[in-house]
C-alpha positions, 0 to 999 in steps of 0.5 A, a space after each residue: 646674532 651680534 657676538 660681540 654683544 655681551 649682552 647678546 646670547 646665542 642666536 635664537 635657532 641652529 638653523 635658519 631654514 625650513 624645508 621647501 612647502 609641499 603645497 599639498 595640503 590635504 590634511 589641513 581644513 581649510 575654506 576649500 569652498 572659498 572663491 579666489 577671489 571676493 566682492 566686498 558686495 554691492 555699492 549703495 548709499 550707505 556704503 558711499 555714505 561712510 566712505 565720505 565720512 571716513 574722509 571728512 578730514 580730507 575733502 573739508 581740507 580740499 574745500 578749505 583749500 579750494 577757498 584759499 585758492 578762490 581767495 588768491 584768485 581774487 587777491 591777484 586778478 581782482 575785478 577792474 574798476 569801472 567808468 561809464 559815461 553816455 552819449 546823446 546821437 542825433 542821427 538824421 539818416 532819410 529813408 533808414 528804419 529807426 533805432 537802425 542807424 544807433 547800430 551803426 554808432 554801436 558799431 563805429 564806437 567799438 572800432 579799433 579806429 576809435 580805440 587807436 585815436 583814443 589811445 593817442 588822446 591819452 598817449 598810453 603806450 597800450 595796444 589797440 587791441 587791448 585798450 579795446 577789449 577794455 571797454 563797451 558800447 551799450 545801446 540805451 535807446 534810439 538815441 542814446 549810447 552808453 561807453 563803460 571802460 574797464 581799468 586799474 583804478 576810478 581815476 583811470 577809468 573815468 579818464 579812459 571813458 572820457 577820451 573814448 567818448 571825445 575819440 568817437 564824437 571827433 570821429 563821428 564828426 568828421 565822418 559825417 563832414 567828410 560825408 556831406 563834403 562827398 556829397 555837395 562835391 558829387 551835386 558840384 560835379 553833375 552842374 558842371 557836367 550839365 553846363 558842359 553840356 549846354 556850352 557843347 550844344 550851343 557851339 554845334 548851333 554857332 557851327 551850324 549857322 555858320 554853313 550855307 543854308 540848307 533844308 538839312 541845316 534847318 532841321 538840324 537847327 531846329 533839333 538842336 534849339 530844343 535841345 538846349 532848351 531842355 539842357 538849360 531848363 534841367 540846368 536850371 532845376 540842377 541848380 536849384 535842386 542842389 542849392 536846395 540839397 547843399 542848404 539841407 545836408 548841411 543843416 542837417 549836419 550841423 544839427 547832428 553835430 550840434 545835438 550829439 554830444 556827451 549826455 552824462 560825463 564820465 563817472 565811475 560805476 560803484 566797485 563792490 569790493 565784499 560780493 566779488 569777494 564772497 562769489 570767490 571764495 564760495 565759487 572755490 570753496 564748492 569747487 574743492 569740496 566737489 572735488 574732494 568727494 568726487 576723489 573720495 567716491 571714486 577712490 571708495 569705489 576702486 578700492 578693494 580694500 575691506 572695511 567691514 567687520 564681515 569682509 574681513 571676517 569672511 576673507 580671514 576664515 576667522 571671526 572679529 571678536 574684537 573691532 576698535 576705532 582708530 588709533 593714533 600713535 604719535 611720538 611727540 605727543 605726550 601719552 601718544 608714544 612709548 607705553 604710554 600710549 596703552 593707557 589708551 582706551 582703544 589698546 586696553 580693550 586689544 590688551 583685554 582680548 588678547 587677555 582672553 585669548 591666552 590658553 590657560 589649559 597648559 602650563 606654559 600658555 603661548 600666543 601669536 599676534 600676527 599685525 597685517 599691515 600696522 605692526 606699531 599697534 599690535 607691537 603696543 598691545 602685544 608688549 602691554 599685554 606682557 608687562 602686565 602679566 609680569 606685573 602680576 608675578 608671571 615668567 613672560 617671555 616676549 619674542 619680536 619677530 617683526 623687522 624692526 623690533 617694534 615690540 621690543 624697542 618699546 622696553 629698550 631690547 631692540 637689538 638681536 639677541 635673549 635678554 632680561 630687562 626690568 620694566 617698571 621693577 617687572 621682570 621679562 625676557 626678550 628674544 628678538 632674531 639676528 637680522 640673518 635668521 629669516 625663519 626663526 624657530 621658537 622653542 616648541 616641538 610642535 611644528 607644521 608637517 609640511 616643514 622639517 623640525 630644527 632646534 632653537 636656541 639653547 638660551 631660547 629653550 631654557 628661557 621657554 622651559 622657565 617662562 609661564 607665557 610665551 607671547 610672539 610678535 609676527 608678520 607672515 610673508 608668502 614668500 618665505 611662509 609660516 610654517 615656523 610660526 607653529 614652533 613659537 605658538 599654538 593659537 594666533 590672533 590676526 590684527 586688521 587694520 580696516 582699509 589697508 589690506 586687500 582680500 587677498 592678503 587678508 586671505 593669503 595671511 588667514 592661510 598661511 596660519 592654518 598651514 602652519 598647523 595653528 589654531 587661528 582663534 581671532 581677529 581684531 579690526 583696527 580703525 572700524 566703522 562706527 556706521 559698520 552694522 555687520 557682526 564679523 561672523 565667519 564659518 568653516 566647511 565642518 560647522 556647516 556640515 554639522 548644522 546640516 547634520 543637526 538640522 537632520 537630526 543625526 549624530 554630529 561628528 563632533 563639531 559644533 552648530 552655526 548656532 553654537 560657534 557664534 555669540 553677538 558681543 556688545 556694540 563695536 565688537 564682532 561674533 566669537 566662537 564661544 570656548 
């Protein structure tokens, strides 16, 4: 406790600490029959159907996202503009296939020789290899050889089409001269062997006649006269063949090169600009809504947090007598912070519950709301639940036990210490615990017996002995335990938060209550399902006993059947034990 603070009383207990827990816990009636461990049953259809549900916002933020992102991709690498122009080849190859020596064209045109001199013609300082990646060659018939250049802008493009097709008939025109030069060259050079060839055996005739004759030297003679005669008859036929071939080739070259030439100059291909952008945006948009729920299925069926109305009921060992939808607190919004947000539809129906729950048999009626993992929410009701009470006349004190005094902080009380304040002209008191007293003990006599009693405060038992309802706000750690939970209240409602608790947790909590001695009479489930069908029932190991008693028709033990302890509620409500 803060001394210091006038406003401040004693502090809320003499004693800090509880004795150490005996874990021997015959004399308590818990769920022994229980598994340690529990399944939230079998994935179905359903089970997936709302966990995508659960998660619209999400996975239709992902495909909103997945569409910007489409978008930004087609912002920064939109689709190229295009040029296409087409080529006529008149290509005379003899003895070769049709529509085989087009290939070739296809080919040579996608050269990085043809690139090279194209990028030359245009002076780009762009490499080879990526000019050529820019463009195609497309075979259109036998005779015909599309170009088609990608580039930044029309103009670009038509001129780069333009300079690829004049780069490839220059090429090809020069290779098909450079061909026909090879070949009148190589008919040249079989002449000139074949006149060498006359002028040798001439000279061996001249060098024969010149000897003194002989019977040798006639035959001699006589062989080389045929001879010549055959060399200048194949000479003769050389010639004419190759005046023949020199007059063909080059016919058929300047043919070639006289009929090929650009068919169609370079124009540009029609730039969609609305379907890329559509293909983008709807690529990104099924791209991020399949990995939305792809992340939504797979997180649903890892999770092991409890959703529905009878996993929870089942692992707390208490009914959900009350289920609700999700509520936000926000403290900016106007009526979402603050007591205000009680006029809320979903805080007034946990306000009513709690309502309900309060023992009136006793004159001095107590209660612990214990939150598992949302204190904000069962701070609100808790509180709500208290002004309205002391609106009604009643002595009300309200002890905030949670770290943090969310409780309290909500009627302006939120440092250590017993004080009155006035809400709205009500009057109540509110204990919260000094930052130090990790186990506070309330003003009650009961007390668990695995735990010695200690004595609270003065000041806190005074306040009790006036007060008409003592409401308590409460988290339970394992760690420390529960046991001084009995000293604040005799009945304790647990409020569940669907999808943040695990069933061990919601079972270690569900425990520690019924070891403390306490009646857990509740459970209220925050953030339910509307798709969730189950009724939140659960039984203990005595009401099974005395249905099966009832069922043999003997006397019961004085617990009640299954059928007497649940009741249906209405639609978003769990099954309660009737009173």
């Amino acid at each position: 406790m803060n001394d210091k603070d006038p406003a401040v009383t004693p502090s809320l207990s003499e004693g800090n600490g509880l004795s150490e827990r005996a874990w021997a816990y015959e004399d308590f009636t818990a769920d022994d029959d229980r598994p340690a461990d529990f399944a939230t049953g079998l994935v179905s259809l359903e089970f997936i159907k709302a966990a995508i549900r659960r998660s619209a916002r999400f996975w239709c933020a992902m495909a909103v996202v997945g569409f910007v992102i489409g978008l930004g991709v087609y912002v920064a690498a939109p689709p190229p503009y295009q040029a296409s122009t087409t080529l006529v080849l008149n290509d005379i190859v003899p003895g070769a296939q049709p529509g085989t020596a087009i290939l070739d064209d296809q080919a040579v045109a996608q050269s990085r020789m043809v690139a090279a001199l194209a990028v030359h013609k245009l002076g780009l300082r762009q490499s080879v290899g990526s000019f050529l990646a820019a463009y195609t060659a497309t075979v259109v018939s036998p005779s015909l050889l599309r170009i088609t250049v990608n580039a930044t802008s029309s103009n670009d493009a038509v001129s780069r089409a333009n300079a690829v097709a004049r780069a490839y008939l220059q090429f090809r025109t020069d290779q098909l001269e450079t061909q026909q030069q090879l070949l009148l060259t190589s008919l040249d050079q079989d002449i000139n062997r074949a006149e060498q060839s006359v002028q040798s055996i001439r000279k061996q005739i001249s060098q024969l006649q010149a000897q003194p004759a002989s019977p040798r030297q006639q035959t001699r003679l006589i062989s080389l006269h045929a001879a010549l005669n055959q060399a200048t008859t194949d000479l003769t036929a050389l010639k004419q063949n190759t005046a023949s071939t020199r007059a063909t080739t080059q016919a058929n070259t300047a043919t070639q090169i006289k009929k090929s030439g650009v068919l169609d100059p370079a124009a540009p291909v029609p730039h969609p600009r609305l379907k890329p952008l559509f293909f983008h945006g709807a690529f990104g948009l099924i791209a991020g809504l399949a990995l939305g729920l792809g992340i939504v299925i797979v997180r649903a069926l890892v999770s092991d947090r409890l959703r529905r109305r009878d996993d929870v009921a089942y692992a707390l060992g208490a009914p959900v007598m009350l289920s609700v939808g999700t509520v936000r607190l926000n403290r900016w919004l106007p009526g979402r912070h603050g007591l205000a947000a009680a006029r809320g539809r979903d805080i007034r129906r946990i306000v009513a519950h709690l309502r309900t729950v309060v023992s009136t048999s006793s004159r001095r009626a107590t209660l612990a709301v214990v939150p598992l993992d949302n204190p904000r929410v069962a701070a609100l009701s808790l509180t709500s639940l208290a002004v309205s009470c002391a609106h009604e006349g009643k002595q009300v004190v309200l002890a905030d036990l949670v770290s943090g005094a969310p409780a309290a902080r909500l009627v302006g009380a939120g440092k250590p210490g017993i004080r009155p304040v006035r809400v709205d002209g009500d009057h109540l008191v509110v204990a919260v615990p000094g930052r130090n007293n990790v186990v506070p003990v309330g003003p009650l006599q009961q007390i668990s017996p695995l735990a010695q009693p200690a004595k609270a405060s003065e000041t806190l038992a005074a306040a009790h002995a006036s007060a008409e309802l003592l409401l308590t706000l409460a988290t339970l750690d394992p760690s420390v335990g529960g046991e001084n939970l009995a000293t604040w209240a005799d009945d304790a409602v647990v409020v569940v938060t669907a999808g943040r608790s695990s069933w061990t947790k919601i079972h270690a909590v569900g425990e520690m209550v019924r070891l403390a001695g306490m009646r857990l009479v509740s459970a209220v489930l925050v953030g339910a399902d509307k798709t969730d069908e189950s009724l939140g029932m659960t039984h203990t190991p005595e009401a099974d006993r005395d249905a099966e008693v009832a069922e043999e028709g003997l006397p019961s033990g004085g617990g009640i059947s299954r059928s007497q302890s649940t009741g249906v509620q209405g639609p978003g409500r769990g099954v309660s034990h009737n009173p």
